[in-house]
BAMAR-791736 format. One record per residue (C-alpha): residue in three letters; x negated, z, y negated. Coordinates in steps of 0.02 Angstrom, whole numbers, plus 32768, in hexadecimal, padded with zeros to 4 digits. Example, Ala and Ser with C-alpha at 12.3 -4.5 7.8 and 13.67 -1.06 7.14 Angstrom:
2
   resn      x      z      y
    ALA   7D99   8186   80E1
    SER   7D54   8165   8035
END
This chain:
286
   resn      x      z      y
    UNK   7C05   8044   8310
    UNK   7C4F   80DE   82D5
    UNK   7C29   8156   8259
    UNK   7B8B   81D5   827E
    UNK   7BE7   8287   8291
    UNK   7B5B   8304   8264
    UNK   7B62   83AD   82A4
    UNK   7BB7   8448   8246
    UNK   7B3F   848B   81C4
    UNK   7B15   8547   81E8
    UNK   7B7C   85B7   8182
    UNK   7C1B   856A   8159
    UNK   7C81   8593   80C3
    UNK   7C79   857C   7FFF
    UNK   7BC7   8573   7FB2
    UNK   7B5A   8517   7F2D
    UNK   7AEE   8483   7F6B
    UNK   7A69   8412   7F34
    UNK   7AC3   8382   7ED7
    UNK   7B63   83CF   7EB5
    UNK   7BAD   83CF   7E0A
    UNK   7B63   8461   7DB1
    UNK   7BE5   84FA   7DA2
    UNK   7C49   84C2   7E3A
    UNK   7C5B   851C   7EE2
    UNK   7C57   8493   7F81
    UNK   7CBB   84AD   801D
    UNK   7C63   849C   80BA
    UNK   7CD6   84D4   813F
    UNK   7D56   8467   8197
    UNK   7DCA   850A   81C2
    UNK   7DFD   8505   8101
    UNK   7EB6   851B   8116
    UNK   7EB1   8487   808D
    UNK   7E42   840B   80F8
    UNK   7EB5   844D   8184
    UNK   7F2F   840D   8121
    UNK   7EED   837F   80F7
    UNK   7EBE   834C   819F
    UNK   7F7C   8358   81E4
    UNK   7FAB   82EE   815B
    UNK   7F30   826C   818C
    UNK   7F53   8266   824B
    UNK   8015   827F   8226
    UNK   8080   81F6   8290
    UNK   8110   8205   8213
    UNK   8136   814F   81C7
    UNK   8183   8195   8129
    UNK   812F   823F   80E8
    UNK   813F   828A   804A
    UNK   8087   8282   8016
    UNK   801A   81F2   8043
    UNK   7F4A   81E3   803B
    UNK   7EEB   817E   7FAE
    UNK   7E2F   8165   7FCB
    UNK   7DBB   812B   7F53
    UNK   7DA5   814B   7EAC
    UNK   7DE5   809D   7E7B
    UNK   7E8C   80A9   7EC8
    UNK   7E94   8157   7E89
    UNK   7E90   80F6   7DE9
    UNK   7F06   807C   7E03
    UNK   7F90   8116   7E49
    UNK   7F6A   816B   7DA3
    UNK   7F74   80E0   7D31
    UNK   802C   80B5   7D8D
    UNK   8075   8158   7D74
    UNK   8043   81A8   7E2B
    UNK   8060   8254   7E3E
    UNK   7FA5   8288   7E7B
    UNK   7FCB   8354   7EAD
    UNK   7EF4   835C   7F03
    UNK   7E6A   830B   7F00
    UNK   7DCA   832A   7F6C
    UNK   7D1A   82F0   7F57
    UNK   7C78   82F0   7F88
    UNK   7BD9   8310   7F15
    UNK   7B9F   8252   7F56
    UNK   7C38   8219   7F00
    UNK   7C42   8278   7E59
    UNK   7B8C   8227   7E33
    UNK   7C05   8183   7E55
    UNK   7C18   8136   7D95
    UNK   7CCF   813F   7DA9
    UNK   7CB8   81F1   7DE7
    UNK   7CA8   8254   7D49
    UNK   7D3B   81EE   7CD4
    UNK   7DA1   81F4   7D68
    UNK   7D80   82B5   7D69
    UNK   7D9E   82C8   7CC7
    UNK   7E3F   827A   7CC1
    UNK   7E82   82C8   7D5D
    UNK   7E66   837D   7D1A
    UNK   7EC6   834B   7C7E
    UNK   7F5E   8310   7CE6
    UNK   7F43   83BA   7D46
    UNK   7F15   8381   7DD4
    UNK   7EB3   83FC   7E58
    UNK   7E07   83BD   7E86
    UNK   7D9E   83F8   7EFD
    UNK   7CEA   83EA   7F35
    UNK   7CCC   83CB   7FE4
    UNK   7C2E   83AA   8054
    UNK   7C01   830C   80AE
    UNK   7C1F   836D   814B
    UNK   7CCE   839E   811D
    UNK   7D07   8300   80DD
    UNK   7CCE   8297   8160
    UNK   7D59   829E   81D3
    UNK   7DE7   8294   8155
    UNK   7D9B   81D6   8138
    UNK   7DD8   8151   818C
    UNK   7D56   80DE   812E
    UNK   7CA5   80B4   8197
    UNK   7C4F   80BC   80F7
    UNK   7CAA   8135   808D
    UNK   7CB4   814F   7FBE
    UNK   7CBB   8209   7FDE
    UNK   7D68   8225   7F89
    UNK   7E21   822A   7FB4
    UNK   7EA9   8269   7F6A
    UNK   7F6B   829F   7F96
    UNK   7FE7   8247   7F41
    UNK   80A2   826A   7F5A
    UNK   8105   81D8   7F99
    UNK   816C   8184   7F08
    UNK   821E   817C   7F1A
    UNK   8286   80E9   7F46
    UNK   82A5   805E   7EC6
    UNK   835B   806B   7E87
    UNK   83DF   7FE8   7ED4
    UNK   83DB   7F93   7E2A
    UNK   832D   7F5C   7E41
    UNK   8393   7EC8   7E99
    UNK   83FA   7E9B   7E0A
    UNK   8388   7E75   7D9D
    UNK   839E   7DB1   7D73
    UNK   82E6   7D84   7D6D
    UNK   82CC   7DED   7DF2
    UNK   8242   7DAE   7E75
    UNK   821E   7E0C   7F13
    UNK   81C9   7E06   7FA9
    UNK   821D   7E39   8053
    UNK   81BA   7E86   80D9
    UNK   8229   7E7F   817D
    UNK   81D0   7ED9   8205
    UNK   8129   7EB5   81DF
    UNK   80BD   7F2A   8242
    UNK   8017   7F11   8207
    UNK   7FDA   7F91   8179
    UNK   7F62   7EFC   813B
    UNK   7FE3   7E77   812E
    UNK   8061   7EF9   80F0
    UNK   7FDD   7F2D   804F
    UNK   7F8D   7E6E   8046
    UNK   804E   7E36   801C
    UNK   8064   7ECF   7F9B
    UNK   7FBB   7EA2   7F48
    UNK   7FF3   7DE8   7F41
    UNK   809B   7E0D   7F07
    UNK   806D   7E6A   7E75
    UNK   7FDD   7E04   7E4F
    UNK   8052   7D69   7E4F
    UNK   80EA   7DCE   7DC8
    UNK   8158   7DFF   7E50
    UNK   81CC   7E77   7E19
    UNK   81D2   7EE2   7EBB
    UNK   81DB   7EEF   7F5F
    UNK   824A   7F03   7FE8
    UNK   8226   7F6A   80B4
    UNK   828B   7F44   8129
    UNK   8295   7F8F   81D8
    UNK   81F3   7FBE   8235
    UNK   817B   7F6D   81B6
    UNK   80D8   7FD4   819A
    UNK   80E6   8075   812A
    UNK   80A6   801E   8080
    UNK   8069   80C6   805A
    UNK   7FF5   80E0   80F2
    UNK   7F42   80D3   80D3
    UNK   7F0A   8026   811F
    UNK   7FA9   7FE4   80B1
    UNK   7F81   8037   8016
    UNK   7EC6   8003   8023
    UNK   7EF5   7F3F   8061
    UNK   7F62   7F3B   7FB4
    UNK   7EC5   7F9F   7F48
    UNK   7F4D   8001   7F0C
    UNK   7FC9   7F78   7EEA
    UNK   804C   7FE4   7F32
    UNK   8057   8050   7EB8
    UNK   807F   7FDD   7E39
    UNK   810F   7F91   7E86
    UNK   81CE   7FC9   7E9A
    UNK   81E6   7FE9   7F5C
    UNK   82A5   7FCF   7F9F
    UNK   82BC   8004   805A
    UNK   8331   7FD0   80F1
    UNK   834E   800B   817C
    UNK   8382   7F41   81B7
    UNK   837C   7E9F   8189
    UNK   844C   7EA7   818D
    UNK   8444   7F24   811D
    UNK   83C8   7EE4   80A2
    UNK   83FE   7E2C   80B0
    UNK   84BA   7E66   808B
    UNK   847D   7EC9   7FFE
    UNK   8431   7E31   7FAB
    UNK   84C5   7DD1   7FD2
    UNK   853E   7E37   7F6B
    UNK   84B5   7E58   7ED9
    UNK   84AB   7D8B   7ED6
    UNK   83F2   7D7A   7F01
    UNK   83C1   7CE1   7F4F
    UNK   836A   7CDE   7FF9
    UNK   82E2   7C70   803E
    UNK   828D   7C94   80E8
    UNK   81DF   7C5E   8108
    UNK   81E7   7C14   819E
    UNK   8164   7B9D   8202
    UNK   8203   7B40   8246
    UNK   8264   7B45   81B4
    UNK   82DB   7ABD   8176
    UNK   828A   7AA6   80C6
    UNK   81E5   7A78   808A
    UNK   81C0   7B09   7FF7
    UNK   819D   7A7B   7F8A
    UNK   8245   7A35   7F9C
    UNK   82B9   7AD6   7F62
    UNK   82D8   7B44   7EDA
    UNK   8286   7BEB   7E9E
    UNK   832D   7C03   7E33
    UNK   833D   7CE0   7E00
    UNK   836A   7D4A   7E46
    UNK   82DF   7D20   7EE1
    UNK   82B6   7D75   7F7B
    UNK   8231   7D2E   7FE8
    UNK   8245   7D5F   809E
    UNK   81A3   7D7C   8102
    UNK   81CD   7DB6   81C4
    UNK   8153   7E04   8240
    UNK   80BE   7DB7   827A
    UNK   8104   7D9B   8327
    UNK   81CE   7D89   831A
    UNK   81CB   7D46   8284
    UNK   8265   7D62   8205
    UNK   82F6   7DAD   8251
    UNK   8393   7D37   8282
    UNK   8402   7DA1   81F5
    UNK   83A1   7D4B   8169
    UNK   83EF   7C9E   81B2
    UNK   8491   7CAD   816B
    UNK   8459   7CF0   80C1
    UNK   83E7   7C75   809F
    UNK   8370   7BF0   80B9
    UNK   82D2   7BDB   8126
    UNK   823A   7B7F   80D3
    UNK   8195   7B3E   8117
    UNK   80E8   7B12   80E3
    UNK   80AF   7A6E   811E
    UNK   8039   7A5F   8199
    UNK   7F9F   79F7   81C3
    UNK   7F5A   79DD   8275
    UNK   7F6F   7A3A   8300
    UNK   7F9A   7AED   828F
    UNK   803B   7B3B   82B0
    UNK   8042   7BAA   822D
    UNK   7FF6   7C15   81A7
    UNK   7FE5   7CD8   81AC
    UNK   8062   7D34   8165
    UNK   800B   7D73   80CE
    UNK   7FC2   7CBF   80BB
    UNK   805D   7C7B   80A7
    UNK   80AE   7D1B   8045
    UNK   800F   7CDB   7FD5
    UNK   8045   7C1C   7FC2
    UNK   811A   7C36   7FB0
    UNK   80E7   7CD8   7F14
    UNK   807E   7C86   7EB6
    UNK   80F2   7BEB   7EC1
    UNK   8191   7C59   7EA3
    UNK   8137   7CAA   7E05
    UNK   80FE   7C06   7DC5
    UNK   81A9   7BAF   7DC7
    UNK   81DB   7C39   7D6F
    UNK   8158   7C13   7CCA
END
């Protein structure tokens, strides 16, 4: 069931309300050229956009604490009596970042959340991770090769960081890491992690080829058992899409690995797996 939409309040525009944080003036009306703004950003169909949305005040957190360039934040007085809601407030002025009281009313249809904290913020996209982040010798990264679901996409980020991996690596028509169901699947993970991008598996597998990082493709019909091989650095772990799997390119640069299998199961799900070959990968590496 969806979210209740209530009707417009009478009298839209800036005013002080019951429950707001004393001093501060509360936007009611959704023809704010900022909610406008706001709103296009939210239903924007561009993969790869220059600002990206954070809700909650706990991933608004975990941006900050990562280096995340936070430019607004919005919030409702529900979610300034939150017990993050006033540190978080505090610190966010300090970096000089804008923050802005909004009603219920206005905030309920930039949410994508059926039971919503009440806060979101814009944070601008960070850049690319430099080439180099392959030549690192310990390196450890995960490959996402045209994995289309946002929850997979931010489960694997969350995993990969959790498990010491030393990036990550988005290849062809993979999820945008930085769309909301992503950044909320990871809880923010993706933000702590070096992103590389290609536009192919050709392109990334060649690049790993001349930076000498060693390839291994999780595969459910792969050759090797992932107890029989080495995690040797540099590492990247390739994880295809949940339908095609990897893509044939990865064949010649490295080598497909399975999980063993009991029963009548065919396989795991991709962030399963991602889950099993990272934390194996980082603890080879202790």
């Amino acid at each position: 069931m969806g979210r209740h939409r209530g009707p417009s309040p009478s009298g839209e525009g800036p005013r002080h309300s019951r429950g707001e944080p004393a001093g501060e003036t509360v936007v009611t009306s959704r023809k704010n050229p900022l909610i406008r703004d706001l709103r296009a950003l939210r239903q924007s169909s561009a993969r790869r956009t220059a600002r990206c949305i954070v809700e909650g005040w706990r991933f608004l957190d975990t941006a900050a604490a990562c280096g995340a360039e936070i430019t607004l934040v919005i919030y409702t007085p529900a979610a300034a009596a939150h017990p993050l809601g006033e540190e978080m407030r505090r610190r966010l002025q300090a970096m000089g970042v804008r923050l802005v009281l909004v009603s219920p009313y206005v905030f309920e249809p930039l949410t994508q959340l059926e039971a919503p904290q009440g806060v979101l913020g814009v944070v601008r996209r960070p850049p690319d991770a430099p080439p180099t982040l392959l030549g690192d010798p310990h390196a450890l990264l995960a490959v996402l090769d045209g994995i289309q679901d946002p929850g997979n996409v931010g489960a694997i980020l969350r995993t990969a960081a959790a498990a010491g991996a030393t990036g990550a690596v988005v290849v062809g028509s993979a999820a945008d890491p930085y769309g909301p169901k992503a950044i909320r699947a990871s809880a923010g993970s993706v933000f702590r992690l070096p992103l590389l991008t290609f536009a192919s598996a050709d392109e990334a597998a060649g690049a790993f080829r001349r930076a000498g990082v060693h390839v291994l493709i999780a595969d459910p019909r792969g050759g090797r058992l992932f107890s029989e091989i080495s995690y040797e650095r540099p590492l990247a772990l390739v994880f295809g899409s949940e339908g095609a799997g990897p893509a044939p390119a990865w064949e010649q640069y490295g080598t497909r690995i399975r999980l063993p299998m009991a029963g009548a199961v065919e396989s795991l799900g991709v962030a399963a797996a991602a889950a099993v070959l990272l934390y194996r990968a980082g603890a080879t590496a202790e």
